[in-house]
PLY file of the C-alpha trace (Angstrom):
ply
format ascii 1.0
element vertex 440
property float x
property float y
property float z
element edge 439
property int vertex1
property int vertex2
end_header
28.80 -22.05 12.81
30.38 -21.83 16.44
29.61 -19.04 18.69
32.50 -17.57 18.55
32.23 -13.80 17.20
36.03 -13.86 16.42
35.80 -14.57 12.71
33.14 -11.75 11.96
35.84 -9.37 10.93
37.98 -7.95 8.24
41.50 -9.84 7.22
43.02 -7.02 7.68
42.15 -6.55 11.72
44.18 -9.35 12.20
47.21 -8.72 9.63
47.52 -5.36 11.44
47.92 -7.01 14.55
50.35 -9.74 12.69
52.42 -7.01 11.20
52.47 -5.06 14.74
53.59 -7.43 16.72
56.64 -8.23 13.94
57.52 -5.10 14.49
57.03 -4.36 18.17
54.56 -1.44 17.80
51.64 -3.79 18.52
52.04 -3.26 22.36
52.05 0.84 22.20
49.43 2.39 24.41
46.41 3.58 22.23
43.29 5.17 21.94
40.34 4.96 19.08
37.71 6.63 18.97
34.61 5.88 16.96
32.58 8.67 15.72
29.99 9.88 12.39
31.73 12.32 9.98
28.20 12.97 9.10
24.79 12.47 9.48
22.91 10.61 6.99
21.27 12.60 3.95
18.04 14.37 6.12
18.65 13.74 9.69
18.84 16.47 11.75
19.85 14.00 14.77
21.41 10.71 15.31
20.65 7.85 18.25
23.38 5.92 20.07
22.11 2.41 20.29
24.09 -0.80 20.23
26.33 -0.29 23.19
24.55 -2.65 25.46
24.98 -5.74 23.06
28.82 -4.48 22.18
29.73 -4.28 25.37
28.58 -7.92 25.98
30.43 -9.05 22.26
34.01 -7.35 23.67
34.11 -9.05 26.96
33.30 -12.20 25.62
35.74 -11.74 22.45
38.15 -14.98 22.24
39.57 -16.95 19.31
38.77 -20.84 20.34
40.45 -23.74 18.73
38.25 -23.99 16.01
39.00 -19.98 14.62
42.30 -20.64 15.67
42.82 -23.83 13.37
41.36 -22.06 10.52
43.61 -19.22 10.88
46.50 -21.66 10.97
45.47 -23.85 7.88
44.64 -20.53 5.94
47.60 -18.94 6.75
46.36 -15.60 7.64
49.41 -14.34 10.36
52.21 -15.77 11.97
52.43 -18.69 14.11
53.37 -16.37 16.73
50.42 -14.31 16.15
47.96 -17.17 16.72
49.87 -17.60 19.89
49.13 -14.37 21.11
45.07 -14.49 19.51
44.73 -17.69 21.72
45.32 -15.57 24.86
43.16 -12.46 23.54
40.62 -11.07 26.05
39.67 -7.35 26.08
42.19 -5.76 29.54
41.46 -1.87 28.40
39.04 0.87 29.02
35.99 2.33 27.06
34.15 5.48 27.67
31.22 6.33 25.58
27.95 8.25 25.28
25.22 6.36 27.12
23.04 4.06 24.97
19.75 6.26 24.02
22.00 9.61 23.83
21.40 11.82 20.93
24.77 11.91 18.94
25.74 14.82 15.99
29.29 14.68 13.42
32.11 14.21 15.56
30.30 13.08 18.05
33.18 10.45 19.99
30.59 7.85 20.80
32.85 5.29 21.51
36.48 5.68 23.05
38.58 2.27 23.40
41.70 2.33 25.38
44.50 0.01 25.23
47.21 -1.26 23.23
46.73 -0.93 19.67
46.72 -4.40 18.89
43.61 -5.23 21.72
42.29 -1.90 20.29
42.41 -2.35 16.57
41.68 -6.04 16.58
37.91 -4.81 17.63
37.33 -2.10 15.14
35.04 -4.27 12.67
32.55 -5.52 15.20
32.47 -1.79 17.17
31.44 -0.68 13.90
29.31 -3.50 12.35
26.97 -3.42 15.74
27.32 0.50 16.15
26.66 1.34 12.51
23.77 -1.03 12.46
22.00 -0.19 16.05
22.43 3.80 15.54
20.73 3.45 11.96
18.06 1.44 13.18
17.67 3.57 16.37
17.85 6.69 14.40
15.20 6.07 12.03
13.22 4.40 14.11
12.77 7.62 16.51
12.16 10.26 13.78
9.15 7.19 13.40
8.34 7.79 17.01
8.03 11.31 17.13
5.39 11.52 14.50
3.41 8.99 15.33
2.31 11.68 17.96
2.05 9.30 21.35
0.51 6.43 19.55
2.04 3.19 19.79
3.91 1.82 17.28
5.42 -1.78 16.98
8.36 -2.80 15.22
7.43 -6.04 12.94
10.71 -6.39 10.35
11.94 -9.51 10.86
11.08 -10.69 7.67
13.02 -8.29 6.03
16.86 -8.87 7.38
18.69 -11.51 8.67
18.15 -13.84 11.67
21.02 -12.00 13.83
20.08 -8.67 12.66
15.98 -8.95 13.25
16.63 -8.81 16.93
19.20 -6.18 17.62
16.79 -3.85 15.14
13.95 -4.72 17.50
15.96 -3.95 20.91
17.55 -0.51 18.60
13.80 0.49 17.61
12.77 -0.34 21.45
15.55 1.87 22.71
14.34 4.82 20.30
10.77 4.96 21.50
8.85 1.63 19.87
6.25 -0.12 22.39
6.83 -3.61 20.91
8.41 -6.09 18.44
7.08 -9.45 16.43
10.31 -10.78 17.41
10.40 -13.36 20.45
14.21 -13.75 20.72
14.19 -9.70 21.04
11.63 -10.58 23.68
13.50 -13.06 25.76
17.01 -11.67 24.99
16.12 -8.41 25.73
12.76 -8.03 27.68
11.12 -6.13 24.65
7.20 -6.64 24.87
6.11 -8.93 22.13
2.90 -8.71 19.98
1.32 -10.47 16.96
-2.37 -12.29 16.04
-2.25 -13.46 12.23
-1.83 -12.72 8.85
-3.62 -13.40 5.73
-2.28 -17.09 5.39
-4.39 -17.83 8.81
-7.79 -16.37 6.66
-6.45 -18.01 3.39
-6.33 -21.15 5.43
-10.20 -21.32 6.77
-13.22 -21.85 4.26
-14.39 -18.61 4.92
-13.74 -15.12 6.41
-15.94 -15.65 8.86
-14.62 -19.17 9.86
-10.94 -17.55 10.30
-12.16 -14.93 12.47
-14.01 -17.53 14.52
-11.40 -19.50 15.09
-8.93 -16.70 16.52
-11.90 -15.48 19.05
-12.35 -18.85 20.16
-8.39 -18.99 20.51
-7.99 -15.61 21.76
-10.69 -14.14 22.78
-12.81 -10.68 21.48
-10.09 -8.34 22.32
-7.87 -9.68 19.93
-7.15 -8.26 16.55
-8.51 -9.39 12.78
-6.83 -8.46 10.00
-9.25 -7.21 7.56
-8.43 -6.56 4.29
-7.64 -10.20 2.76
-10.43 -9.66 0.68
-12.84 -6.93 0.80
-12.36 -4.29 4.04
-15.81 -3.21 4.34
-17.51 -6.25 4.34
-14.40 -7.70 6.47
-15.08 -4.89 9.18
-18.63 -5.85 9.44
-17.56 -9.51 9.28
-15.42 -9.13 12.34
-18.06 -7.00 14.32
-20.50 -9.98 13.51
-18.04 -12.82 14.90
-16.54 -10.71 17.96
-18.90 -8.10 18.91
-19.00 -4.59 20.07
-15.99 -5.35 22.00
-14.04 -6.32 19.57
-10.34 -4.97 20.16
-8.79 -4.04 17.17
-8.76 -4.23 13.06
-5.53 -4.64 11.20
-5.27 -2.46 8.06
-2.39 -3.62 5.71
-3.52 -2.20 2.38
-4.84 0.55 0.59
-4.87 4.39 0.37
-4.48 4.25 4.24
-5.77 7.73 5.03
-8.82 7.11 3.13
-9.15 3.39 4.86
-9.05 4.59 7.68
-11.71 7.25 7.98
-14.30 4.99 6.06
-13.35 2.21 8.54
-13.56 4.32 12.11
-16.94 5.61 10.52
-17.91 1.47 9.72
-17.34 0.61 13.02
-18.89 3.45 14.97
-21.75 2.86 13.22
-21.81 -0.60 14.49
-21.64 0.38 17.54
-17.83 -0.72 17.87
-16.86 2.58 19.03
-13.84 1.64 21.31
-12.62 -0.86 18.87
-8.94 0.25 17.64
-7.51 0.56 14.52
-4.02 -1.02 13.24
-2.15 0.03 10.39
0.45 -1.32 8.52
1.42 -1.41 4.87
4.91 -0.60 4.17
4.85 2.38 6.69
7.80 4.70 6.97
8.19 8.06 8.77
6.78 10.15 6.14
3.91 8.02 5.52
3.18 7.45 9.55
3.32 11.60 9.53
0.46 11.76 6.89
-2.01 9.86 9.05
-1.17 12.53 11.73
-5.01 13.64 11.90
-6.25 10.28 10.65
-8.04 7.84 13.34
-5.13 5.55 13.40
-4.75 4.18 17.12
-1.32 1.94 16.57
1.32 1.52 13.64
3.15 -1.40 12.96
6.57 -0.85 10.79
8.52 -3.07 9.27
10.80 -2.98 6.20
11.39 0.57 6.91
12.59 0.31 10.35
14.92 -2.48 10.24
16.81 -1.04 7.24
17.17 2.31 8.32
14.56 3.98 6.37
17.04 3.82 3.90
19.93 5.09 5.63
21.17 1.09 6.58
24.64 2.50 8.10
24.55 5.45 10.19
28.12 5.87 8.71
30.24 5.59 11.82
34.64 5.13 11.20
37.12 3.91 14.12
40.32 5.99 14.09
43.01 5.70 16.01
43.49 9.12 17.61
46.44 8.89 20.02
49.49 6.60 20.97
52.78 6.17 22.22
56.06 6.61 21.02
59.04 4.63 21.61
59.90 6.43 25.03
56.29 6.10 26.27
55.17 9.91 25.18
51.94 10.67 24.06
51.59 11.68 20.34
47.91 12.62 19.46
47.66 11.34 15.78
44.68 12.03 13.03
44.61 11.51 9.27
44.72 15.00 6.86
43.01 13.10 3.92
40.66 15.33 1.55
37.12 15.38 2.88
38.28 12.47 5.62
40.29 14.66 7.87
39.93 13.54 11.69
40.44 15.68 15.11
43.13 14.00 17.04
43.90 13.38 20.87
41.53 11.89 23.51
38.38 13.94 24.03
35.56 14.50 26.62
32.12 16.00 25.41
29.82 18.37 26.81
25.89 19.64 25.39
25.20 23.11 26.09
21.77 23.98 27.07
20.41 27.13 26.73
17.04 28.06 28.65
15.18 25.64 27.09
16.73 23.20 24.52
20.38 22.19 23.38
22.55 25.03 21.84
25.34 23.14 20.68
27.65 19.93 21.28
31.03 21.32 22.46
33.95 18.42 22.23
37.15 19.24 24.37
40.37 17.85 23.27
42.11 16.49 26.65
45.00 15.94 25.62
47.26 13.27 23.33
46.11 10.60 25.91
43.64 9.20 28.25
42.60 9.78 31.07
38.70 9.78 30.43
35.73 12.32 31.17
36.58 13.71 34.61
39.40 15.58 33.32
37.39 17.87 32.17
34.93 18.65 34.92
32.79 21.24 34.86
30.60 23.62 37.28
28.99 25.16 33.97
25.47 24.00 35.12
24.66 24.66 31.24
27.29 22.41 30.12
25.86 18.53 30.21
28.77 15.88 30.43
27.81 13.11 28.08
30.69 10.71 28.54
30.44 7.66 30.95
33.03 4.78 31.63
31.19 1.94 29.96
34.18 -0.95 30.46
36.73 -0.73 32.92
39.95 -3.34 32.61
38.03 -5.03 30.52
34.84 -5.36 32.91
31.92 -4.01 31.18
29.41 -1.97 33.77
26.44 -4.05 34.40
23.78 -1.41 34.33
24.62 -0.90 30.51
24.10 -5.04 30.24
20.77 -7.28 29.31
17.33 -6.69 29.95
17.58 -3.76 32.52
20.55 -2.01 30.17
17.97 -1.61 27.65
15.55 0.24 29.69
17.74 2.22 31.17
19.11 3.06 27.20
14.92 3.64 26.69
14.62 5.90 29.31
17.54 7.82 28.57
17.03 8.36 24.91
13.20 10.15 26.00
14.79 12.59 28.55
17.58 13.41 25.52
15.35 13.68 22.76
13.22 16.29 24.88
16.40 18.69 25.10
16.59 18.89 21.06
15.15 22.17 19.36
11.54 21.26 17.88
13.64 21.81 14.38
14.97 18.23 15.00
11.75 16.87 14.47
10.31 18.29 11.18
11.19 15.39 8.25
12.43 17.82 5.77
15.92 17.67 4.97
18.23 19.82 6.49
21.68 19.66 8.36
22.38 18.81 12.25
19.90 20.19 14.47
22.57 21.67 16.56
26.08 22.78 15.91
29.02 20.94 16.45
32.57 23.34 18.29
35.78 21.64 19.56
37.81 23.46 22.27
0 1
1 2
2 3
3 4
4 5
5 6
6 7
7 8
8 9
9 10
10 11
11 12
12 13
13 14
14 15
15 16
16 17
17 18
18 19
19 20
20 21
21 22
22 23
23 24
24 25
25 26
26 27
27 28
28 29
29 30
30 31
31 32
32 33
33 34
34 35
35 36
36 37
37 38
38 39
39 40
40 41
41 42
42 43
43 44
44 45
45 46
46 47
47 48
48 49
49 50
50 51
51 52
52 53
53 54
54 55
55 56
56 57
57 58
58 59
59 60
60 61
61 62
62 63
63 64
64 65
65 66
66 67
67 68
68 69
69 70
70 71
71 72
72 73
73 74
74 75
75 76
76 77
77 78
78 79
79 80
80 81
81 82
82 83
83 84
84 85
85 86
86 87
87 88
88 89
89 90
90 91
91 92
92 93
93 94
94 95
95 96
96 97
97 98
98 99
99 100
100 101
101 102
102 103
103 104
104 105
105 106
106 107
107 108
108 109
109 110
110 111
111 112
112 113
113 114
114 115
115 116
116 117
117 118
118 119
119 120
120 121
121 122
122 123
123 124
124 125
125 126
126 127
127 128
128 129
129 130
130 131
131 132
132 133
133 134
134 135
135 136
136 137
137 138
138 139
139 140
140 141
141 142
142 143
143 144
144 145
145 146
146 147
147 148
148 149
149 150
150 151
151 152
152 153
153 154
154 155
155 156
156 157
157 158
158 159
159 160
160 161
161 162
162 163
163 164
164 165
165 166
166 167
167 168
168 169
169 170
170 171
171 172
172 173
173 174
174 175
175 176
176 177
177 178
178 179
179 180
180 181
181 182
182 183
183 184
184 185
185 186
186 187
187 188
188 189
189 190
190 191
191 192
192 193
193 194
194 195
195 196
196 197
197 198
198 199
199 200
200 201
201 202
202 203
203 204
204 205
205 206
206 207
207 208
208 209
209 210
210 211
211 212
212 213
213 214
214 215
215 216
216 217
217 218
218 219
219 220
220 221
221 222
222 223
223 224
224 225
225 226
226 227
227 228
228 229
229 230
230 231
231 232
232 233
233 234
234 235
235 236
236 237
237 238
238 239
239 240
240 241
241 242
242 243
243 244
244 245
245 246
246 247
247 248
248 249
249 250
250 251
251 252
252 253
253 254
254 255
255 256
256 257
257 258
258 259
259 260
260 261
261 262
262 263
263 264
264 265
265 266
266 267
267 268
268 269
269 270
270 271
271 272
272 273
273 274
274 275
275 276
276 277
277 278
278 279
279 280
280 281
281 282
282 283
283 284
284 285
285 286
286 287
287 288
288 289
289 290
290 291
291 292
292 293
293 294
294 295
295 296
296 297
297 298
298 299
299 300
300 301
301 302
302 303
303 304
304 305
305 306
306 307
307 308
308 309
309 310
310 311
311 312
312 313
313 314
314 315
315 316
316 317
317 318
318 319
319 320
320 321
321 322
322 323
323 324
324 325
325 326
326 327
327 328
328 329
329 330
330 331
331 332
332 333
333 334
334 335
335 336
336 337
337 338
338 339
339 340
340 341
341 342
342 343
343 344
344 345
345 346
346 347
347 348
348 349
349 350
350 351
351 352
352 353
353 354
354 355
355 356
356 357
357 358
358 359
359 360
360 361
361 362
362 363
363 364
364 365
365 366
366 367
367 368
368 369
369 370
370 371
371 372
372 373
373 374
374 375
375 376
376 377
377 378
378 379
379 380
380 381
381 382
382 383
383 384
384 385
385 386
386 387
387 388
388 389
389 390
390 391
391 392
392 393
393 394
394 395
395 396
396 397
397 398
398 399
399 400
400 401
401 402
402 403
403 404
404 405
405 406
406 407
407 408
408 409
409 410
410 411
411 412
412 413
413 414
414 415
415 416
416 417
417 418
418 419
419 420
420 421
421 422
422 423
423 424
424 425
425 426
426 427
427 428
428 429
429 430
430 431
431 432
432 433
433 434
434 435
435 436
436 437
437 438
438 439
């Protein structure tokens, strides 16, 4: 496989553009907007995450010779076409929320202008990385907020692909997880990294007690030892015996946790292990993390759950087109009337209203039928938050949304948001959007 990202779309991208271009439409000013009709079944809120690495994917979007010979043997478009996908690279705008902001239905996360063939040729990777991240992001902070301030690591790279294992680790970081298992996610994205062993490392040894020897020796007696490969109780005192009193932490991966958990803090204060932590994992999710609330747990590690989206794996994001121009260069704002699919069209801004002490409501204002981005609709409503920011100008992505630093900044952002949503937004029972959504 080349690393090209060109080819990691839908046919039909690309026969649009073919078709366009036949007909001389391709070149019409445009705007699309991606946005969430709805929320998934239960969430109250949604996380933006993803715009960092999409950002990154757009500017760098080309068709080399290799895509391009395919295209040409398959016969996908035109010869002409392939002319004009040789010379492709991004020249439009995109405004957006920031990466870490709290979205709701309608939301316009993602605005893209430009013609409507540099436009729609994007739509499947805008929403392949933004339906992915958000999901990820989404679930993984309703994780966060119920594990209470204790930290939680995201370990589910096991259970999804190569390519998706470390954008759900850099989503999960962005929505309030301390670290990931994953060390590409680590040097890619400057996520803290964490991991001792598993059961194959005690399998491995003669003994329990040889295992555990051999990772103090390695590591040292702050480390952690997994416990339960065999029999917990006698593991705890097993691990006491090899490391000491200052041993750092147990691993818990099995068994009624709430239960474990108690006998094991109880084990190990005995033993005079008082400050010695206590790791859980075990096919955690949010509701399960919630129910060891007032249990001694001092860190969570999450896999399956996380990655997939606690079973929401698509935060169910489209990519309309919501505006173009006509043969004499006029605006014409343009939205589909399909039952239950209907759209809102014309270029928007979007504002969150705060009351005196958490979010009221999201308030979208249509602009217009074209662009002209966020500042159109300024504001000296101090209650009225903006939430749109130029994220790509003439095809330049801003550099504080990029890398390493773009993902702290997304990190930070997401915990000042999340601390403007009513408490409701919090509770895991099922419910609609926290907040209301009103377009003006």
């Amino acid at each position: 496989m080349t690393g090209s990202t060109a080819l990691l779309t839908d046919r039909y991208e690309l026969t649009m553009v073919d078709a366009a271009l036949q007909s001389g439409a391709a070149h019409r000013d445009s705007v699309f907007e991606a946005f969430a009709r709805r929320l998934p079944d239960g969430r109250r809120y949604g996380i933006v995450a993803g715009t960092g690495r999409l950002l990154q994917l757009i500017a760098d979007y080309r068709f080399g010779d290799d895509e391009l010979e395919w295209l040409r043997t398959n016969a996908v478009v035109r010869p002409e076409t392939l002319d004009w996908l040789a010379d492709y690279r991004f020249s439009g705008d995109v405004w957006g929320y920031a990466e870490g902001e709290a979205y709701f239905p309608g939301s316009p996360l993602l605005t893209v202008e430009s013609s409507f063939a540099e436009g729609v040729v994007l739509e499947t990777l805008i929403l392949s990385v933004l339906n992915y991240d958000a999901s990820v992001a989404s679930a993984a902070s309703r994780m966060a907020s119920v594990a209470l301030g204790r930290p939680i690591a995201e370990m589910g790279s096991r259970r999804t692909n190569e390519r998706s294992a470390v954008a759900a680790a850099r989503a999960a970081y962005i929505a309030g997880f301390d670290a990931t298992s994953n060390l590409e996610a680590g040097r890619t994205w400057g996520i803290p990294t964490m991991g001792t062993a598993a059961h194959a490392f005690t399998l491995l040894h003669d003994s329990e007690e040889q295992a555990f020897r051999a990772q103090v020796d390695a590591f040292g007696p702050g480390t952690t030892l997994l416990v339960d490969t065999y029999d917990i109780e006698k593991g705890v005192d097993l691990a006491v015996k090899v490391a000491g009193t200052g041993l750092g932490a147990v691993r818990i991966d099995s068994g009624d946790l709430p239960t474990v958990v108690q006998a094991v803090r109880e084990q190990l204060d005995a033993l005079g292990a008082v400050n010695t932590r206590i790791t859980v994992t075990s096919d955690l999710d949010e509701y399960t993390i919630a129910a060891l609330s007032g249990s001694p747990v001092d860190s969570y590690g999450v896999g399956t759950a996380v990655v997939t989206g606690s079973g929401s794996p698509a935060a169910g994001m489209v990519y309309k087109l919501v505006a173009r121009t006509d043969d004499t260069g006029s605006w014409v704002a343009v939205a589909k009337s399909s039952a239950q699919k209907a759209s809102v069209g014309g270029r928007k801004s979007a504002f969150r209203r705060l009351d005196s002490t958490r979010t009221a409501r999201e308030e979208i204002v249509v602009l217009g039928d074209g662009p002209g981005g966020a500042a159109e609709d300024e504001t000296d409503d101090a209650s009225l938050r903006p939430l749109l920011v130029e994220l790509m100008r003439a095809g330049e992505a801003d550099p504080r949304f990029l890398g390493a630093d773009g993902t702290a900044r997304a990190r930070a952002h997401r915990e000042a948001v999340t601390q403007e949503l009513p408490i409701e937004a919090f509770r895991l029972g099922r419910g609609e959007a926290v907040i209301p959504t009103t377009y003006r």
